[in-house]
LUMBA-198954 format. One record per residue (C-alpha): x, y, z. Coordinates in steps of 0.05 Angstrom, whole numbers, padded with zeros to 5 digits. Example, Ala and Ser with C-alpha at 12.3 -4.5 7.8 and 13.67 -1.06 7.14 Angstrom:
<sites>
+--------+--------+--------+
:      u :      v :      w :
+--------+--------+--------+
:  00246 : -00090 :  00156 :
:  00273 : -00021 :  00143 :
+--------+--------+--------+
</sites>
This chain:
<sites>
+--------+--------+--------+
:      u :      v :      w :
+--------+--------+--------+
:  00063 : -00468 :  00303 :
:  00132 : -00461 :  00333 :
:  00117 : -00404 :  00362 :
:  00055 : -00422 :  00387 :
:  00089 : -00488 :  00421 :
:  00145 : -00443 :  00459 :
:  00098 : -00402 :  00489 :
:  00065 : -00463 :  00518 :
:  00130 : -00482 :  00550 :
:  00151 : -00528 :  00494 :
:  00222 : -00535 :  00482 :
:  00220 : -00550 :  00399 :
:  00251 : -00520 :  00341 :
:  00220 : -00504 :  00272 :
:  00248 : -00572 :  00234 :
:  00217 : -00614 :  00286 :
:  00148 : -00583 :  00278 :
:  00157 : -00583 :  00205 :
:  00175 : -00666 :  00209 :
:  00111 : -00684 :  00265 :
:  00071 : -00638 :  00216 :
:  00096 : -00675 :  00153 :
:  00091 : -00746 :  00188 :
:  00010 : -00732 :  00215 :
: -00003 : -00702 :  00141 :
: -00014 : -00631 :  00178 :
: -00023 : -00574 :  00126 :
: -00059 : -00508 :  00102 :
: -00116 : -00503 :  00070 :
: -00127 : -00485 :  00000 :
: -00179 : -00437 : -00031 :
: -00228 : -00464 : -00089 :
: -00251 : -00425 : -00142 :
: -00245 : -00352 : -00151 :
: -00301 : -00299 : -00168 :
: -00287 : -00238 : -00197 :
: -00292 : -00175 : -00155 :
: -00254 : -00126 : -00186 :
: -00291 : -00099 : -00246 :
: -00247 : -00032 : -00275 :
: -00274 :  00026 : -00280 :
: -00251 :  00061 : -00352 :
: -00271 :  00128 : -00336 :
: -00239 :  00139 : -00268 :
: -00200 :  00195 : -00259 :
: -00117 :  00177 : -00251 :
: -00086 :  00160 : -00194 :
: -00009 :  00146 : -00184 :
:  00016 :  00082 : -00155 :
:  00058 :  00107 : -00092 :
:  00072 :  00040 : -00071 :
:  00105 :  00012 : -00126 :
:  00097 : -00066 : -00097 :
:  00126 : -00040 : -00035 :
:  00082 : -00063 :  00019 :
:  00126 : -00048 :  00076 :
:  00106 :  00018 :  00125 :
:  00166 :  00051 :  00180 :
:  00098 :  00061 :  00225 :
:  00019 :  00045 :  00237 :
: -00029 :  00082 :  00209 :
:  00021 :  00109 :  00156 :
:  00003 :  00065 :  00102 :
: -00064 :  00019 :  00082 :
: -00084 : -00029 :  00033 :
: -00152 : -00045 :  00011 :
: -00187 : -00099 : -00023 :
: -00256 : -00134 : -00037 :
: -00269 : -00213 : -00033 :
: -00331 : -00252 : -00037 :
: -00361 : -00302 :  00020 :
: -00397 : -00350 : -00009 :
: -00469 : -00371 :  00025 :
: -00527 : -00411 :  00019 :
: -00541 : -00449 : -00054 :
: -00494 : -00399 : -00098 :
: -00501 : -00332 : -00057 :
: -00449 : -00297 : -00039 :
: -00438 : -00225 :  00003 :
: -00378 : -00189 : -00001 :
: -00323 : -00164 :  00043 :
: -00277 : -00096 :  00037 :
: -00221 : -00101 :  00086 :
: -00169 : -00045 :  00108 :
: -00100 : -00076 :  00126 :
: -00046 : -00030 :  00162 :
:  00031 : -00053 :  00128 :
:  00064 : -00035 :  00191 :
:  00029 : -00071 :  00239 :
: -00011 : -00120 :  00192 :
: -00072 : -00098 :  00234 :
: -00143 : -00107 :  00194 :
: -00161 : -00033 :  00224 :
: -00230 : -00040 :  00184 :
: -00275 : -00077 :  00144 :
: -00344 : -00089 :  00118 :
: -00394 : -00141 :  00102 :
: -00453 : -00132 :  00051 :
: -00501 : -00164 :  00001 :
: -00472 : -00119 : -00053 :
: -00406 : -00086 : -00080 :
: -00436 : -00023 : -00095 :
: -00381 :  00041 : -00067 :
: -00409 :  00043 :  00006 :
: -00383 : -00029 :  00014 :
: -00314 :  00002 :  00010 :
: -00319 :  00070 :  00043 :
: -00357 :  00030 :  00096 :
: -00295 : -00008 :  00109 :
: -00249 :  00061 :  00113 :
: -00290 :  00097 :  00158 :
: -00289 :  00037 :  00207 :
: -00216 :  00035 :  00199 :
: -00217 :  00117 :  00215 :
: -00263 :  00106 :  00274 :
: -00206 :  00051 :  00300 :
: -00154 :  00103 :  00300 :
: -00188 :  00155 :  00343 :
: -00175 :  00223 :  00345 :
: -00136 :  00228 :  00287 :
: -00171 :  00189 :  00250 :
: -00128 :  00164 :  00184 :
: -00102 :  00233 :  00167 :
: -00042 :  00227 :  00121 :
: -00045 :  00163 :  00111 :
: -00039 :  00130 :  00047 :
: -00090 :  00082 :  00022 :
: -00074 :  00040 : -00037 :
: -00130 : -00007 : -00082 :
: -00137 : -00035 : -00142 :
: -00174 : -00011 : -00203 :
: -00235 : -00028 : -00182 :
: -00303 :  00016 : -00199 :
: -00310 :  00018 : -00127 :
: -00245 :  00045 : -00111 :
: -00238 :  00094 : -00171 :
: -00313 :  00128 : -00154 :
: -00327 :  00190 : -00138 :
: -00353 :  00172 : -00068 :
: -00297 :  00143 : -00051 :
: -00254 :  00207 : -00073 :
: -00292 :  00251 : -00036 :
: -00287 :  00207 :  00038 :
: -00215 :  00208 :  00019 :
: -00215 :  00273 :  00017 :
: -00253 :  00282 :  00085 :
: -00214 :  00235 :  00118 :
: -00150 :  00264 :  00100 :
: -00128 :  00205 :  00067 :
: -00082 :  00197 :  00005 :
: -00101 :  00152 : -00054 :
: -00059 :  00110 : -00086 :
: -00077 :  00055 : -00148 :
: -00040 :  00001 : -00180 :
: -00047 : -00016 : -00252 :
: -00105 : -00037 : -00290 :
: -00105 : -00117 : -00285 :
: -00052 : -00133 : -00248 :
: -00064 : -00162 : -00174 :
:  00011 : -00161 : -00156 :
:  00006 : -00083 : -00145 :
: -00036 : -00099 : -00088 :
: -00018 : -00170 : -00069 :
: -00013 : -00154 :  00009 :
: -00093 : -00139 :  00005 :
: -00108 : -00194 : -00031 :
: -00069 : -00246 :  00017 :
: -00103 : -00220 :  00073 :
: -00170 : -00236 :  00045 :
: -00140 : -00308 :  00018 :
: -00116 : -00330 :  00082 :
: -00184 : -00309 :  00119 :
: -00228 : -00349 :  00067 :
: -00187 : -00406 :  00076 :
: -00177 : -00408 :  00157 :
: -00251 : -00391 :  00167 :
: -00277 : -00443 :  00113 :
: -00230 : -00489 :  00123 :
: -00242 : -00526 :  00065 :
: -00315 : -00520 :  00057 :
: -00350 : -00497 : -00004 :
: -00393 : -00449 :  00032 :
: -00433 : -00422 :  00102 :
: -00497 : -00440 :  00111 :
: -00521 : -00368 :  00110 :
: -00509 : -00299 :  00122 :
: -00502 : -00297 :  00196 :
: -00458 : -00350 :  00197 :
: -00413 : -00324 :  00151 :
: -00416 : -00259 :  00183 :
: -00390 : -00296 :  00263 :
: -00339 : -00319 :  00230 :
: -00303 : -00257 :  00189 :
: -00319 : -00229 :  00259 :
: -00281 : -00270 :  00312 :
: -00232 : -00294 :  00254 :
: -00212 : -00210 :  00256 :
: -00212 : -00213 :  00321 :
: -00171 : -00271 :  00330 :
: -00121 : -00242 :  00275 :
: -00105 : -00173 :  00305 :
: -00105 : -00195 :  00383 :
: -00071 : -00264 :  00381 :
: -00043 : -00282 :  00310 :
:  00025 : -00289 :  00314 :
:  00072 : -00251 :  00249 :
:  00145 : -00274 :  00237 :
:  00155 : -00199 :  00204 :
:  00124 : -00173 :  00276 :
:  00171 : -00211 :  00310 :
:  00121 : -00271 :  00324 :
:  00071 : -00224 :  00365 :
:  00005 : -00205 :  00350 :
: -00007 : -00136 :  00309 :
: -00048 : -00109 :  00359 :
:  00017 : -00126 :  00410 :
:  00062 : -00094 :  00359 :
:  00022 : -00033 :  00354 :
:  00016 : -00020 :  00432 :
:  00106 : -00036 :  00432 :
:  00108 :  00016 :  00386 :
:  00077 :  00060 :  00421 :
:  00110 :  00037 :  00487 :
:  00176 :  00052 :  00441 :
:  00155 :  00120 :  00412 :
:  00141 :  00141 :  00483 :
:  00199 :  00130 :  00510 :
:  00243 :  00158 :  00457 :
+--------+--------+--------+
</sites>
């Protein structure tokens, strides 16, 4: 909010924001209940953590985390949503809505991330998950693989090891919902994942970025690498 104010002109600092927002009752939101997406898989081959609960990057498209959430619709429907998140630049680089949580929700999500990056794609990058059946399949091994991308798990039952993923999705569901139980349907639900993301990488503002957008941050960096 701060930062948002300056940039309008307005000549505040962070304690007087923090006492107007206190004195109008001005706060977050805060989720509801919680369904459960990740469902392990016990026969997946191993895969090493090489994150370790460090979700921190030197550059984009170096290292990813990945994560499914549910959007809840209708009378007790719900699709789901696989999101690829960039630790540099905090970009969602891909994602992808479905009725289902079957593998190609996930790989889905990848390849749009992939497609984002151009050229070269997400080559060397490392993508990290949970334990999910999803994430330990097969399929998703073998568009790794194509890719050029490096896997990387946490352990079994324990969301910290990928905590970044899952406060990406939190903070979506409750800025798009906004306290609601539900969307009315599919398409609504769908409008607003979509200009929330957009909103999120082109104007949404990152006190780790520097309070600039990650989309900004990831065209600075560029700017930066260029010159050097």
């Amino acid at each position: 909010m701060t930062a948002e104010l300056r940039d309008e002109g307005e000549r505040v600092n962070h304690k007087r924001v923090a006492r107007v927002m206190r004195k109008f009752n001005i706060v977050g939101l805060h989720l509801r209940k919680k369904v459960r997406t990740t469902i392990p898989e016990p026969a997946a081959t191993p895969v090493p953590d090489l994150l370790r609960r460090d979700f921190t990057a030197i550059a984009p498209n170096t290292r990813y985390v990945g994560d499914i959430t549910y959007l809840p619709i209708g009378d007790g429907q719900f699709l789901y949503l696989a999101t690829v998140l960039d630790l540099c630049s905090k970009r969602l680089a891909g994602w992808s809505i479905a009725d289902h949580m079957r593998t190609s929700l996930v790989t889905d999500a990848l390849k749009a991330a992939a497609a984002v990056r151009g050229a070269g794609g997400l080559h060397g990058a490392i993508f990290h998950s949970d334990n999910g059946a999803q994430y330990a399949s097969k399929e998703l091994a073998q568009v790794c693989e194509d890719l050029g991308v490096i896997r990387s798990r946490g352990a079994v039952g324990t969301s910290a090891d990928n905590a970044a993923a899952e406060s990406l999705n939190a903070s979506l569901k409750r800025e798009t919902l906004q306290g609601k139980k539900r969307w009315t349907g599919a398409r609504e639900a769908r409008l607003a994942v979509f200009r929330w993301a957009t909103r999120y990488n082109t104007r949404r503002r990152h006190s780790r970025l520097g309070q600039i957008s990650p989309i900004a941050f990831e065209q600075r960096s560029t700017t930066l690498a260029t010159a050097a």
